[in-house]
C-alpha positions in Angstrom: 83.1 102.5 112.6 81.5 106.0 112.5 83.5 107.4 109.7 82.6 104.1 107.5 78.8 104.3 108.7 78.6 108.0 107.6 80.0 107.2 104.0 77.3 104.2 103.3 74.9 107.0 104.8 75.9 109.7 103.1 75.8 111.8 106.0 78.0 112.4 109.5 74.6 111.9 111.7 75.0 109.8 114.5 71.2 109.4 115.0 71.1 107.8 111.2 74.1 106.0 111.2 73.0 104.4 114.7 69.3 104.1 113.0 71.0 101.9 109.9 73.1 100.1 112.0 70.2 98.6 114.0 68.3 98.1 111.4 70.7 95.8 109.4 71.5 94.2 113.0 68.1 93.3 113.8 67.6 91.5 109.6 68.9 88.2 108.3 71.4 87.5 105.7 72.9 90.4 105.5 76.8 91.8 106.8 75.6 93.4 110.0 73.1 90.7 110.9 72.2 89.6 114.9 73.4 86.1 113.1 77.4 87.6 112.9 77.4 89.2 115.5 78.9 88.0 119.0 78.3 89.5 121.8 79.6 90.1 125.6 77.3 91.0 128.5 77.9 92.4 132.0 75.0 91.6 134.2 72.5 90.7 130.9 73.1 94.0 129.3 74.9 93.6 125.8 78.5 95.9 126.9 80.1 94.9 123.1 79.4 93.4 120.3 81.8 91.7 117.6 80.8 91.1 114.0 82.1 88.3 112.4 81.7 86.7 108.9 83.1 84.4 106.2 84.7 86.6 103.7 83.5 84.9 101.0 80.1 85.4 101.5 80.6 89.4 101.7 79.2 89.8 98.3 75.7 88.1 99.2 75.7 89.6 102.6 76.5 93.3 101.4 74.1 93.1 98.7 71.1 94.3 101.0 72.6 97.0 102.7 73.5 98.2 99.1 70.1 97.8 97.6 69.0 99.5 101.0 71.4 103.0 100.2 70.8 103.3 96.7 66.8 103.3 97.4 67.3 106.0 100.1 69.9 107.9 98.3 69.2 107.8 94.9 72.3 106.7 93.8 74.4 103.5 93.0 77.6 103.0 95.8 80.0 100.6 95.8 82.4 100.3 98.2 85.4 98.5 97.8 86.0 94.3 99.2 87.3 94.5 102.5 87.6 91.0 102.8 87.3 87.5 100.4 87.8 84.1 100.2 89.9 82.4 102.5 89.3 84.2 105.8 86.5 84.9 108.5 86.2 88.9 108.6 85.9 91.1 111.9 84.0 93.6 110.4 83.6 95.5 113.6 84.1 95.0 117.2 82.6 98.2 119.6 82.7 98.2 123.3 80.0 100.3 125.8 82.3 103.5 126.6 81.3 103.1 129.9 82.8 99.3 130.1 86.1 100.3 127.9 89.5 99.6 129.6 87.9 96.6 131.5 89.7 94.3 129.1 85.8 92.7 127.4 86.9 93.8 124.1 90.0 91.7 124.3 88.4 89.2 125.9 85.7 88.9 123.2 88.6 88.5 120.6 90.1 86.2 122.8 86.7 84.3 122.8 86.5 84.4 118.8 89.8 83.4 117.9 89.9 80.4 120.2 86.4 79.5 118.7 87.6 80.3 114.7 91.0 80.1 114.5 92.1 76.9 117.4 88.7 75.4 117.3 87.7 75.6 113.5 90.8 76.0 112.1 89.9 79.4 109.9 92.2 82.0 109.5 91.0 85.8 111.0 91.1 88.4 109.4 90.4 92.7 109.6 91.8 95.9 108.6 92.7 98.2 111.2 92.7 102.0 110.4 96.7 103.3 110.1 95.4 106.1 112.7 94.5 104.0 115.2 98.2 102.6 116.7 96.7 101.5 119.8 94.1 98.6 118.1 96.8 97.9 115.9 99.0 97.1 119.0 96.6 94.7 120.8 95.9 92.6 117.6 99.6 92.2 117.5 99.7 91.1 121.0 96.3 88.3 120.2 98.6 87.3 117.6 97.5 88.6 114.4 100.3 89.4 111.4 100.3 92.2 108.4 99.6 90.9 105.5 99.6 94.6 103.5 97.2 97.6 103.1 94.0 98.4 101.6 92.5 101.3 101.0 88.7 101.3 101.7 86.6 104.2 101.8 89.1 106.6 101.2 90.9 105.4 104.3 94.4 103.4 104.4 94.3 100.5 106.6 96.3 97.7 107.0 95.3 94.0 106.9 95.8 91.5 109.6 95.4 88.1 109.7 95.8 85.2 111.9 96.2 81.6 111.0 94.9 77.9 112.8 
């Protein structure tokens, strides 16, 4: 999510685009909120974290982080809809480097799509960056289907779904 991060920034800093991130995480009502975010832990230490909403809502829930950049930069952004109506969004999923290849990130998904998609019947849905082959092949293997592109941020991604 870095690359994404530094364009609501305005800046590739890692310090501020970590700094943003938690403080969106730790406010309500907004896309990057503790209240869409699901979490796994590995001896009660968070190891990843998977951020989840209704697609629908992205217009209400984006609308702080927006009023939030154009105060600090000056300037009015708008980035384009990743998501809408109809589906529940993974808007990010990130995994402790030291705990990646241990199979929580899939595991995580595994937990979220039994609880949205078997459970509650929603359909799942993300965009996965065209340069990243290997996410792209395990949401094929959870199940998930392209349903076309988008471009967002400059970037081409592809959207995948999966359906109750």
């Amino acid at each position: 999510m870095e690359d994404i991060v530094y364009e609501f920034i305005g800046e590739a800093s890692p310090e501020k685009g970590e700094a943003f991130l938690a403080h969106f995480t730790a406010q309500e009502h907004n896309q990057y909120s503790y209240q869409n975010c699901w979490v796994a832990e590995v001896d009660t230490r968070v190891v990843a974290a998977l951020n989840l909403y209704d697609g629908a809502r992205l217009p209400a829930l984006r609308q702080p982080v927006l009023d939030y950049i154009s105060a600090r930069r000056n300037q009015h952004f708008t980035p384009e809809q990743e998501t809408q109506a109809g589906e529940y969004y993974i808007d990010s999923l990130g995994v402790d480097p030291s705990q990646q290849g241990n199979g929580i990130g899939t595991q995580l998904l595994q937990f979220v799509l039994a609880e949205y998609v078997h459970k509650r019947r929603q359909t799942i849905g993300l965009l996965v960056d065209e340069e990243n082959p290997g996410a792209k092949r395990l949401y094929l293997k959870l199940g998930f289907k392209s349903v076309g592109s988008k471009n967002f941020l400059g970037k081409k991604m592809e959207h995948l779904q999966i359906r109750a």
